[in-house]
C-alpha positions as CSV (number, residue, x, y, z in Angstrom):
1,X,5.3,35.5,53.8
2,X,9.2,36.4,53.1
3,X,11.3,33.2,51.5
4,X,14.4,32.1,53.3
5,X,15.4,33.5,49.9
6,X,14.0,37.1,49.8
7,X,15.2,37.2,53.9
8,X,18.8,36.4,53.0
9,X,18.6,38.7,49.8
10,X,17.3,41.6,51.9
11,X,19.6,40.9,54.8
12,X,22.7,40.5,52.9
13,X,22.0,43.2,50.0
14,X,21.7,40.7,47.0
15,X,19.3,39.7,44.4
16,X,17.0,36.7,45.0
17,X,17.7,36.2,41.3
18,X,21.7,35.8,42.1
19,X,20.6,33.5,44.8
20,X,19.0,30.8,42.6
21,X,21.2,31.1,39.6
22,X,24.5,28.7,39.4
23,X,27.2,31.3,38.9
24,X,28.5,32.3,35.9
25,X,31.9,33.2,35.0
26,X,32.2,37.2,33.4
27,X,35.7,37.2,32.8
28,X,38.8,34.3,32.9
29,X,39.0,33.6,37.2
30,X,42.0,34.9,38.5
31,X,44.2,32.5,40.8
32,X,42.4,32.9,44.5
33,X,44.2,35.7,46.1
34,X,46.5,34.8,48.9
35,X,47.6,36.5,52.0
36,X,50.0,35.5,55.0
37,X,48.9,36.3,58.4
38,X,51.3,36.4,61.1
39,X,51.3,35.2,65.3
40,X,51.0,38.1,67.4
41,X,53.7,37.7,70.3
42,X,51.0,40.2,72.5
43,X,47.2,41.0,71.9
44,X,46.0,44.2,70.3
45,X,44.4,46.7,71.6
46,X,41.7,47.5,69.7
47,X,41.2,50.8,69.1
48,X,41.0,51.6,65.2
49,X,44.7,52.3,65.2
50,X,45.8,51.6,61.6
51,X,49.6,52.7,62.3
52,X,50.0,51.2,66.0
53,X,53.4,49.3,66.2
54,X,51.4,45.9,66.4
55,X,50.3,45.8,63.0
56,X,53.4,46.6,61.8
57,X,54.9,43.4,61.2
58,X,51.3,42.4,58.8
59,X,51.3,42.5,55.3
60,X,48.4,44.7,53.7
61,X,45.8,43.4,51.2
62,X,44.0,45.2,48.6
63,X,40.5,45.1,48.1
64,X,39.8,46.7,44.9
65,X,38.3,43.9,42.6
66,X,34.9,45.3,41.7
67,X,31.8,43.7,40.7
68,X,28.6,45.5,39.0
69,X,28.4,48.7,38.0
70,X,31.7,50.7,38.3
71,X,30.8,53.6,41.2
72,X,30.6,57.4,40.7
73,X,33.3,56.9,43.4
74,X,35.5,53.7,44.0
75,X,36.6,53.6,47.8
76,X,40.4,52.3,48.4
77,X,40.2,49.7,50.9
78,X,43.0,48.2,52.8
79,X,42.8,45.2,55.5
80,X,45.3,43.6,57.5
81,X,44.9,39.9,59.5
82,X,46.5,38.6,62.6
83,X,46.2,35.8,65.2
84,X,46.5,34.9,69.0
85,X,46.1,31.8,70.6
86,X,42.8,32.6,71.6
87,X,41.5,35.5,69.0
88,X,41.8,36.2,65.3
89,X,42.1,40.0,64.6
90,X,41.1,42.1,61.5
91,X,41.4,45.9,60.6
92,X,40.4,48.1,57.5
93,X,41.3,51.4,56.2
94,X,38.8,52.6,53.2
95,X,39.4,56.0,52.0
96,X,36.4,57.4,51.0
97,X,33.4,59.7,50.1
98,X,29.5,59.8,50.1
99,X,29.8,57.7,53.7
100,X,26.5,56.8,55.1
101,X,25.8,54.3,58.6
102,X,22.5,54.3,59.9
103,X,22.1,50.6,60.9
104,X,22.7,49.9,64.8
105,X,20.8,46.5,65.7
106,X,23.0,43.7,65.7
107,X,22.4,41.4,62.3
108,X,20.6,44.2,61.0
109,X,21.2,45.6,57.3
110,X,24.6,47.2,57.5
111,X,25.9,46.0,54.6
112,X,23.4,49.2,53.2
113,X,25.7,51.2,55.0
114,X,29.1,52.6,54.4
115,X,30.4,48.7,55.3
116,X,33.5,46.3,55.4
117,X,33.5,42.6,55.9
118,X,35.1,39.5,56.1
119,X,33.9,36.3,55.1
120,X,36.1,33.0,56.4
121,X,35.5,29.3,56.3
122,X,37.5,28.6,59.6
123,X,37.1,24.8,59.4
124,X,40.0,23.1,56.6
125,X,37.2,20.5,56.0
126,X,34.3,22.2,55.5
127,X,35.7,25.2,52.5
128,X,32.0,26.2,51.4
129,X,31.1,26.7,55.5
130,X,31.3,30.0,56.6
131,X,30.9,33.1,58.7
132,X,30.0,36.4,57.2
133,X,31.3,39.0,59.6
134,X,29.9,42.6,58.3
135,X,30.6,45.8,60.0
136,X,29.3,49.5,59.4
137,X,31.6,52.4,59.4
138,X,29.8,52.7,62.6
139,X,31.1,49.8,64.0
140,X,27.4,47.9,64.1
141,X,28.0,44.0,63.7
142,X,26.3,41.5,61.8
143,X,27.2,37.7,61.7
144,X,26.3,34.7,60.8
145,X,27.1,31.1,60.4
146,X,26.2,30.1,56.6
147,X,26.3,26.4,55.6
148,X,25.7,26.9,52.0
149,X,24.3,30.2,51.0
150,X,20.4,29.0,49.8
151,X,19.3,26.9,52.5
152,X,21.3,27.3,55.9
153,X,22.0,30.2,58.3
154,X,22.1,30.8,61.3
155,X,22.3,34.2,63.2
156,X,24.7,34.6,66.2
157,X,23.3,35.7,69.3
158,X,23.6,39.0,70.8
159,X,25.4,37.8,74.0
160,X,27.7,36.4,71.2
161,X,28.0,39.2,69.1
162,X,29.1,41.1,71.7
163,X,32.0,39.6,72.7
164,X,33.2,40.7,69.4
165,X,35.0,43.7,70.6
166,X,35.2,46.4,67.4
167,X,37.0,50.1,67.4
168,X,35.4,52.3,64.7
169,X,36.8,55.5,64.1
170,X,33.5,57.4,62.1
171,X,30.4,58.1,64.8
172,X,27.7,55.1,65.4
173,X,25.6,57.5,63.2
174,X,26.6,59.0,60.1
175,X,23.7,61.4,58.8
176,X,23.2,62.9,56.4
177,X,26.2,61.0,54.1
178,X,29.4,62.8,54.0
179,X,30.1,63.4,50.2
180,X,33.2,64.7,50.9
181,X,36.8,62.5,51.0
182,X,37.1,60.7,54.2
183,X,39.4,58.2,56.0
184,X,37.6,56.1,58.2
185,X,38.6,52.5,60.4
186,X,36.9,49.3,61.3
187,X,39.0,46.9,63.5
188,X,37.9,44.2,65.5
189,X,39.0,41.1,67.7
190,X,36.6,37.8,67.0
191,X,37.2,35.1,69.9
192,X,37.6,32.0,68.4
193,X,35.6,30.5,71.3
194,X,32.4,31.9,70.1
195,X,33.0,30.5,66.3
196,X,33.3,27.0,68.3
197,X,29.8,27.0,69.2
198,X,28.6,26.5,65.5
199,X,31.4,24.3,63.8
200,X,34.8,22.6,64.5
201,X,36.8,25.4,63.8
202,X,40.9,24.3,63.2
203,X,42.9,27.4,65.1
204,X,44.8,29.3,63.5
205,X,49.0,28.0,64.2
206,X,51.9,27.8,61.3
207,X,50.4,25.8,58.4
208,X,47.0,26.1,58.9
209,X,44.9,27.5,56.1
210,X,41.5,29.1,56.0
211,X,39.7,30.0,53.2
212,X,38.5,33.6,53.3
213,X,37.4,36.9,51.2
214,X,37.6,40.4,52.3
215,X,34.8,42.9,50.8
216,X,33.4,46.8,51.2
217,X,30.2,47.8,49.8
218,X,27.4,50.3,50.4
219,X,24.6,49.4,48.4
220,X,22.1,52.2,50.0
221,X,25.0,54.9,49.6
222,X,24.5,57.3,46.5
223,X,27.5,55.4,45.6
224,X,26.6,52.1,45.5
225,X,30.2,49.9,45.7
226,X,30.9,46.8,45.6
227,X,34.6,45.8,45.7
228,X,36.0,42.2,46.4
229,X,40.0,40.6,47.7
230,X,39.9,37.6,45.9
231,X,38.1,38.2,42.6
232,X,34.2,36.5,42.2
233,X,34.0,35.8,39.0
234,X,30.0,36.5,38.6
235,X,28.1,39.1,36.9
236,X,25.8,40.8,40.0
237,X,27.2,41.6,43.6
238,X,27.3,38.5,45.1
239,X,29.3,38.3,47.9
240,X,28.0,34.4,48.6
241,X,30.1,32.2,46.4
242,X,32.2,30.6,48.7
243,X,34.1,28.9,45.9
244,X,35.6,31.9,45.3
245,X,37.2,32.5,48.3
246,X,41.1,33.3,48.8
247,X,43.5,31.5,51.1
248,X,44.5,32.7,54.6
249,X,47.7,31.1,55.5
250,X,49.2,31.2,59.5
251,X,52.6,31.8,59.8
């Protein structure tokens, strides 16, 4: 019978080892990264857009911290954050190669894919609470609610999932890989109603501050990648360690 260990290693793409080891810094810890996302005046629309006049006024983020092995290729990953009253918004730009997405169940394994994801703890109180929002380059979701990473998750439902509305700009299948360079988009609207169901979420509004990391990986690609926002200071791919997380701050 599979371990709520083994489950969350093979769902999230992580050794079972990492899971039951106290992490270790590799290197001095940088300060948690830090990034300033702005009120929108209008929703988006979402449509994969990277240069549409709405995200204009966002700062960009980097996310090119790697952990592991160094790739045969290293992807370069940008991501952008904005609010609503009602919605936060998220979109990526990775410029690529040996792009794979095969995954199309919701809370299947994307994160084997060609994949982006953000990770936020939407609840001031609660910084080691969060949701781990993945998405293949094919725009397949998978989400949970994760109340500390070795004994509590829960799986959003697929009538919740799909409210989620996400603009990806690759196919839903990409097969075989594409080893050659390739710019490809993820971006997505989550409502913040849905995130209420599972904790008490404080909405975003000028002064609020989530905590929150930004990742890509592909572990099944030929070029397994594993790159990180705010840095994890911990030898294996391990996108779990909350404590890690950077700060979100609402303008």
């Amino acid at each position: 019978m599979m371990t709520f260990f083994s489950a969350l290693a093979a769902i999230c793409c992580i050794e079972t080892s990492d899971l039951l080891a106290a992490p270790s810094p590799i290197r001095p810890e940088d300060p948690p990264a830090r990034y300033q996302a702005v009120r929108l005046k209008k929703s988006i629309t979402i449509d994969g857009n990277w240069d549409k006049d709405a995200w204009k006024g966002s700062e960009i983020l980097r996310v090119d911290r790697p952990m592991g092995d160094i790739p045969k290729f290293t992807p370069k990953v940008e991501a952008r954050m904005a609010y609503d009253r009602e919605n936060a918004y998220v979109i990526f730009r990775v410029q690529d190669r040996y792009v794979r997405s095969v995954v199309q169940e919701y809370n299947g394994n994307v994160s084997g894919d060609s994949c982006v994801e953000f990770f936020f703890a939407p609840d001031p109180a609660k910084p080691l609470c969060y949701f781990n929002l993945e998405i293949n380059a094919g725009g397949t979701p998978l989400i949970f609610y994760i109340t500390k990473p070795m004994s509590g998750l829960t799986r959003l439902q697929p009538e919740e999932i799909s409210q989620i509305e996400i603009a990806h700009s690759m196919p839903r299948i990409v097969y075989p890989e594409i080893e050659e360079p390739v710019t490809w988009t993820i971006e997505c609207r989550i409502p913040f109603s849905i995130l209420e169901k599972y904790t008490a979420i404080t909405r975003p509004a000028p002064g609020v501050q989530w905590k929150a990391n930004f990742y890509k990986t592909g572990s099944r690609t030929s070029s397994p990648n594993y790159l990180t926002w705010s840095t994890v200071a911990f030898e294996r791919p391990n996108f779990h360690l909350p404590q890690f997380f950077g700060d979100i701050q609402f303008k």
